[in-house]
KEBALO-602977 format. One record per residue (C-alpha): residue number from 1; residue in three letters; x, y, z. Coordinates in nm, 4 decimals. Each point is the difference from the previous one (the first is absolute). Last residue first. Layout:
residues N
   nr  rest        px        py        pz
  NUM   ala         X         Y         Z
...
end
This chain:
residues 256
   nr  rest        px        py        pz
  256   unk   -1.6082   -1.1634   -1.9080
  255   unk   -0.0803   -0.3103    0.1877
  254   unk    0.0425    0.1144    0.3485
  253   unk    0.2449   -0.2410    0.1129
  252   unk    0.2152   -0.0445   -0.3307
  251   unk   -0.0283    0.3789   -0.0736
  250   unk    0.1468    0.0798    0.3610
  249   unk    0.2641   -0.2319   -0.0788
  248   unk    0.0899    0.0822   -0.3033
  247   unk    0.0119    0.4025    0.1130
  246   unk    0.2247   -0.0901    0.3421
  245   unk    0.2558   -0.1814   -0.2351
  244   unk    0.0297    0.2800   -0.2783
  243   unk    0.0142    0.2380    0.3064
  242   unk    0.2988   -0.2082    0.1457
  241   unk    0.1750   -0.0420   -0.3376
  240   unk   -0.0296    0.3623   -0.0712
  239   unk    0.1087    0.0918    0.3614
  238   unk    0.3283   -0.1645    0.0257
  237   unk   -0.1100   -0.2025    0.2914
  236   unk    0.1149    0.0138    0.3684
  235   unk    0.1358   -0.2825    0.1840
  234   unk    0.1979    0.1997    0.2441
  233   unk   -0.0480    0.3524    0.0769
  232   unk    0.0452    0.3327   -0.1403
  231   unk    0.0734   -0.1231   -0.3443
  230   unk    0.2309    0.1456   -0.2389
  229   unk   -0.1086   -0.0099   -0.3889
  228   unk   -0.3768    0.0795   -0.0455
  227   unk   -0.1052   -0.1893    0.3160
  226   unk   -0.3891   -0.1240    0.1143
  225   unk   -0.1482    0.0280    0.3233
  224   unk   -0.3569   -0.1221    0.0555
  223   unk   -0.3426    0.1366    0.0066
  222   unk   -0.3823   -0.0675    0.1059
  221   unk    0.1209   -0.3514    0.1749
  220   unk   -0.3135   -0.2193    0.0628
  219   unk    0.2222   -0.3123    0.0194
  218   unk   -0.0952   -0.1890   -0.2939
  217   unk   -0.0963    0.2621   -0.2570
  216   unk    0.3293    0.1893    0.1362
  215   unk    0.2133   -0.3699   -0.0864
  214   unk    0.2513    0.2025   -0.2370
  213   unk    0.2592    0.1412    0.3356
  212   unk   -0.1195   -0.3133    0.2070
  211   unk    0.2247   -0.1971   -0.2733
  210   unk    0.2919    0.1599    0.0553
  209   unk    0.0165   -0.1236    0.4106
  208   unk    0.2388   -0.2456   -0.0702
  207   unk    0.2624    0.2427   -0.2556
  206   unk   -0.0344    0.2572    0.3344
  205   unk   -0.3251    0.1433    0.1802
  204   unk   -0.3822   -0.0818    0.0752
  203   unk   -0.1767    0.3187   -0.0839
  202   unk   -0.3418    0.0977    0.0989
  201   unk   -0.1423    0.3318   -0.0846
  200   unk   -0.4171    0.0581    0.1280
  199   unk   -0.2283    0.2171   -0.1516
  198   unk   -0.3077    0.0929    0.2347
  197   unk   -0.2767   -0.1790    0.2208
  196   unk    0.1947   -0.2748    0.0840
  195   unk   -0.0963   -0.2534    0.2582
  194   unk   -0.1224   -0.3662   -0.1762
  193   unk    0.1037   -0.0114   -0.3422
  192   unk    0.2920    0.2364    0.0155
  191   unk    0.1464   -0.1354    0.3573
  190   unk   -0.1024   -0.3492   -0.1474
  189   unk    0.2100    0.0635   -0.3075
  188   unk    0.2565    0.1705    0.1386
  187   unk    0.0690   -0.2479    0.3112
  186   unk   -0.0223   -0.3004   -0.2654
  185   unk    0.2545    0.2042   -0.2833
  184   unk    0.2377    0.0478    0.3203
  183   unk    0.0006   -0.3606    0.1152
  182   unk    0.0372   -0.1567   -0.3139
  181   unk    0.3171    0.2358   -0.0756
  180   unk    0.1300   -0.1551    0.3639
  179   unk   -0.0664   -0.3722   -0.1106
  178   unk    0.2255    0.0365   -0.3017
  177   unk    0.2766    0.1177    0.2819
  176   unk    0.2050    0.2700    0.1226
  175   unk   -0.2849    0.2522   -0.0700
  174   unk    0.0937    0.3473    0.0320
  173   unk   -0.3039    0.2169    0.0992
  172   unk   -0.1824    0.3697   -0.1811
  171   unk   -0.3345    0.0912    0.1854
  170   unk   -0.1914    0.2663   -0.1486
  169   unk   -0.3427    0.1891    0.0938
  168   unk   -0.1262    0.2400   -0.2059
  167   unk   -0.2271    0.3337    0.0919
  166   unk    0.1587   -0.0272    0.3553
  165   unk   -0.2251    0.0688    0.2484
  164   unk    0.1177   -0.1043    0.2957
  163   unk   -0.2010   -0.3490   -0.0081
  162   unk    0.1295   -0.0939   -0.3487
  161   unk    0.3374    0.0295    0.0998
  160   unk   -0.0602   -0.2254    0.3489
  159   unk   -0.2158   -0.2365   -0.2405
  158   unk    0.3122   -0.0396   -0.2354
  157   unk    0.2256   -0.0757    0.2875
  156   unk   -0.3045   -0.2066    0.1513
  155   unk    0.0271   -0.2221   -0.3144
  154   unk    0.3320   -0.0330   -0.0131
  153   unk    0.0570   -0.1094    0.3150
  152   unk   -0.3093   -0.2610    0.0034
  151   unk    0.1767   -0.1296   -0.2691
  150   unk    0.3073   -0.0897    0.1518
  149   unk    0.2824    0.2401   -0.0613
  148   unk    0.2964   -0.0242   -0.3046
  147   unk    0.3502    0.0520    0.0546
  146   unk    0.2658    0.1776   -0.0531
  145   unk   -0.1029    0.3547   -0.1681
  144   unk   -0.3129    0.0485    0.1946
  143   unk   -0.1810    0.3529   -0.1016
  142   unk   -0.3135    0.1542    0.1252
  141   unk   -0.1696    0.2812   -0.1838
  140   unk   -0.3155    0.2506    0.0120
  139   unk   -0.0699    0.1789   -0.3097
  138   unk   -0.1049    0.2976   -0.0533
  137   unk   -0.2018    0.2468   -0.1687
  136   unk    0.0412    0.3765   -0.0447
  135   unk   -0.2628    0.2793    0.0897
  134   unk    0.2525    0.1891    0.2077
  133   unk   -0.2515   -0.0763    0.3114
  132   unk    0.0447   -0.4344   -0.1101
  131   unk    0.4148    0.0338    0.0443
  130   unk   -0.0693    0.2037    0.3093
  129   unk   -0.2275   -0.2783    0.1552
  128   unk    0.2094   -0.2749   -0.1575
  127   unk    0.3124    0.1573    0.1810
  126   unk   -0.1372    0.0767    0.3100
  125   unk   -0.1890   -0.3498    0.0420
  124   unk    0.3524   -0.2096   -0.0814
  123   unk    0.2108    0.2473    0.2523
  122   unk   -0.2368   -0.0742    0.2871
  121   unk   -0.0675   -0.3510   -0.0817
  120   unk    0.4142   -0.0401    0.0019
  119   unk    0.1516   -0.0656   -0.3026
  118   unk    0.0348   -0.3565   -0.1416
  117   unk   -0.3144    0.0721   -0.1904
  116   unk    0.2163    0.2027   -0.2880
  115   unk   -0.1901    0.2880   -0.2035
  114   unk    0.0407    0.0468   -0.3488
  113   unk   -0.1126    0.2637   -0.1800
  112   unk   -0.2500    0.0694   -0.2704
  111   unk   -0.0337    0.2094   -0.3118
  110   unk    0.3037    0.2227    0.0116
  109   unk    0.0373    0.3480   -0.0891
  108   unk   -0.2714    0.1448    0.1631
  107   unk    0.2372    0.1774    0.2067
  106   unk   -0.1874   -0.0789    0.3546
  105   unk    0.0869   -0.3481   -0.0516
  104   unk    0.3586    0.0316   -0.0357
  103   unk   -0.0017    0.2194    0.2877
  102   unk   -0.1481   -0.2359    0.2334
  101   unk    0.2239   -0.3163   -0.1007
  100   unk    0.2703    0.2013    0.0957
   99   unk   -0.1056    0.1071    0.3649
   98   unk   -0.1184   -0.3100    0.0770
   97   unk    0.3392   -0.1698   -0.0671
   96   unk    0.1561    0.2962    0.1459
   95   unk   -0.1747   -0.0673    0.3000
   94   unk    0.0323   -0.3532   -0.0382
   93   unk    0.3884    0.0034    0.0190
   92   unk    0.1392   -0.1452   -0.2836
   91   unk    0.2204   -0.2586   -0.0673
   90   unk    0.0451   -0.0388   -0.3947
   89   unk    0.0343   -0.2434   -0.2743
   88   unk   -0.3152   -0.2381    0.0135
   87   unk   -0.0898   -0.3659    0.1069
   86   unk   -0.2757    0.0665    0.2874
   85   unk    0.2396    0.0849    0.2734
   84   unk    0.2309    0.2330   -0.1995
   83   unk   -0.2403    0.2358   -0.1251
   82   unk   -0.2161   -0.0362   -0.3404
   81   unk   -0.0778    0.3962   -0.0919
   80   unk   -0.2953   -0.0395   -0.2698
   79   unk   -0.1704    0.2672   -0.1976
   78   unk   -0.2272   -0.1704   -0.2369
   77   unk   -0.0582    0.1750   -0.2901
   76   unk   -0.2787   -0.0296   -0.3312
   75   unk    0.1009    0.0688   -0.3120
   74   unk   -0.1628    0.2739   -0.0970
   73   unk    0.3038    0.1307   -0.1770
   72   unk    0.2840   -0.1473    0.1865
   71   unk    0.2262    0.2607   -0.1021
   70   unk   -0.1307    0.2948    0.1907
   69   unk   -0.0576   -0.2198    0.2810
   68   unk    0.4010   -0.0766    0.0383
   67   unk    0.0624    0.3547   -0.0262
   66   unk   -0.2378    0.0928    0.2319
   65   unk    0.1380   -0.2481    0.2798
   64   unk    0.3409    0.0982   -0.1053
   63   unk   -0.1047    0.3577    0.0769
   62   unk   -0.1339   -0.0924    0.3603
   61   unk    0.2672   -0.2588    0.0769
   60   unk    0.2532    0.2731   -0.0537
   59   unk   -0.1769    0.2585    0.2038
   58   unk   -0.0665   -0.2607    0.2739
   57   unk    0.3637   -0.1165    0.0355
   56   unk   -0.0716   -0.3274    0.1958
   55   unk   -0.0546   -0.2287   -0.3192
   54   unk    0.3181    0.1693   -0.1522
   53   unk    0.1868   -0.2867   -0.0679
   52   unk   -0.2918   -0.2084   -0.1567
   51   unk   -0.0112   -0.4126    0.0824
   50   unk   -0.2687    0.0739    0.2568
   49   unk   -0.2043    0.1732   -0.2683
   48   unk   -0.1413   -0.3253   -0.1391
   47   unk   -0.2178    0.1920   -0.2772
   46   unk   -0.2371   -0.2946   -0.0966
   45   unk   -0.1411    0.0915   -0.3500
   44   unk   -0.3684   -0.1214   -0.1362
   43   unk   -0.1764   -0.1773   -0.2362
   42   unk    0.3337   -0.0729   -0.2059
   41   unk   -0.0006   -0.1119   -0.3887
   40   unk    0.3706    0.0902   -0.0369
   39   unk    0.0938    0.3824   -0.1877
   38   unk   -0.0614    0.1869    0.3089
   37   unk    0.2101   -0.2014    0.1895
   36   unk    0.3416    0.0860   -0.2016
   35   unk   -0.0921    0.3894    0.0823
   34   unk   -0.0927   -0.0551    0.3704
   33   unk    0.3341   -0.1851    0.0403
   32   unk    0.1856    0.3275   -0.1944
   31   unk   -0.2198    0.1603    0.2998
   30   unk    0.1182   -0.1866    0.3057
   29   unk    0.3861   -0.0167   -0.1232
   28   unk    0.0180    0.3751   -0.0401
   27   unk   -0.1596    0.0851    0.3348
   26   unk    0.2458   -0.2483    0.1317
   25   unk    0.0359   -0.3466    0.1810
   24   unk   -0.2517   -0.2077   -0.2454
   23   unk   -0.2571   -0.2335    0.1331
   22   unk   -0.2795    0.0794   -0.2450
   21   unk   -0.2822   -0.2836    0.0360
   20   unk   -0.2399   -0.1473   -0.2687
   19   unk   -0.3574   -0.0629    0.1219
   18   unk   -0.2208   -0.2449   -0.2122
   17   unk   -0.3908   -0.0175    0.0131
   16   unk   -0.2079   -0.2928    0.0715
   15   unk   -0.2531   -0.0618   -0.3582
   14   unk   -0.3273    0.1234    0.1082
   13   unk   -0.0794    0.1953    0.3372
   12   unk    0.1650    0.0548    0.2921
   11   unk    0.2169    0.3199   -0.1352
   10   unk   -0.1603    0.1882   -0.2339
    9   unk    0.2502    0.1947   -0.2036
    8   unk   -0.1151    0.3168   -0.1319
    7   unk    0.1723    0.2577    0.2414
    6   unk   -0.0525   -0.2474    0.2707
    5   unk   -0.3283   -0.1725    0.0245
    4   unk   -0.0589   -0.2355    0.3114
    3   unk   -0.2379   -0.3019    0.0106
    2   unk   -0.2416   -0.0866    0.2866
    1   unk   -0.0390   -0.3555    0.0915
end
């Protein structure tokens, strides 16, 4: 298993890190966010860009882009447009889709960028191949807001990620039952124990699924989502709490 260092957070090793997300509709919004979050104990910021208004203006998205980076510090930034299909705010066509998440990552303003699997291969392999040419990282995403998949699901959903390339592989699944949070951490754990080669994200949603988002050292999970105020999806933690959690565990299990 090969970690990751962004800026000078190394993801996939030690104590899982914590991503806060920005969902904010205006440039305004995004970086008074960026301001609040730089004063919680985040790893890393989640820019969910499908909630901004001007997503598809590209001189717009380009400034608040720098903006946004400009305030983070070296914090690091994932650039993340969640459509419709997968949970998020916006239809887009995946030409535009593409064409966004290329310019963000030639800018050098953001860190990594999310790519969803739901695309078509075509559309998946040209956006982690340009995404990986601007020297940025990614990470390849699938999304099930009603229900969770059987394991073997999950685990080729993270293989499929893993197999194009993606530098981390995430899989994020609403469990309607106890048994359905089970079923995640199992898939993660094996897919980590017996397939990875890189970070993996695994996230069983809502109040039932809370648990998966402090069980890393269980499932193999390199990161998880925490909140500073508004969440982006359910079951999130305010982030102190969940990186108090993630550090008492990890010292519990590795005996520091």
């Amino acid at each position: 298993m090969k970690s990751l260092t962004v800026r000078n957070v190394e993801i996939g090793a030690g104590v899982p890190k914590t991503i806060v997300p920005i969902v904010a509709k205006t440039r305004d919004g995004i970086i008074d966010k960026a301001r609040e979050i730089t004063t919680f104990p985040a790893d890393c910021v989640e820019w969910r860009a499908d909630f901004y208004e001007d997503l598809q203006k590209p001189e717009a998205l380009a400034a608040t882009l720098k903006d946004l980076r400009k305030t983070l510090g070296n914090i690091p930034l994932l650039f993340t447009i969640r459509t419709k299909p997968e949970g998020g705010e916006i239809d887009i066509d995946p030409a535009k889709y593409t064409a966004i998440n290329l310019a963000v990552a030639k800018s050098g303003d953001a860190d990594m960028v999310d790519v969803e699997m739901c695309n078509t291969d075509a559309v998946i392999k040209e956006n982690i191949d340009g995404i990986h040419a601007a020297k940025c990282l990614v990470i390849g995403s699938k999304h099930d807001f009603k229900k969770t998949p059987d394991k073997a699901f999950i685990i080729a959903t993270l293989k499929k990620a893993q197999d194009f390339n993606s530098d981390i592989s995430k899989i994020a699944v609403m469990p309607n039952s106890n048994t359905d949070v089970v079923t995640l951490l199992d898939a993660s754990s094996e897919f980590y124990a017996k397939i990875a080669d890189r970070p993996i994200l695994t996230i069983s949603m809502g109040a039932i699924g809370m648990i998966s988002r402090m069980a890393c050292e269980l499932s193999g999970s390199c990161m998880t989502f925490g909140a500073a105020g508004q969440v982006s999806a359910p079951g999130q933690i305010q982030v102190k709490d969940l990186k108090d959690a993630l550090s008492l565990i990890y010292r519990s299990t590795h005996g520091a």
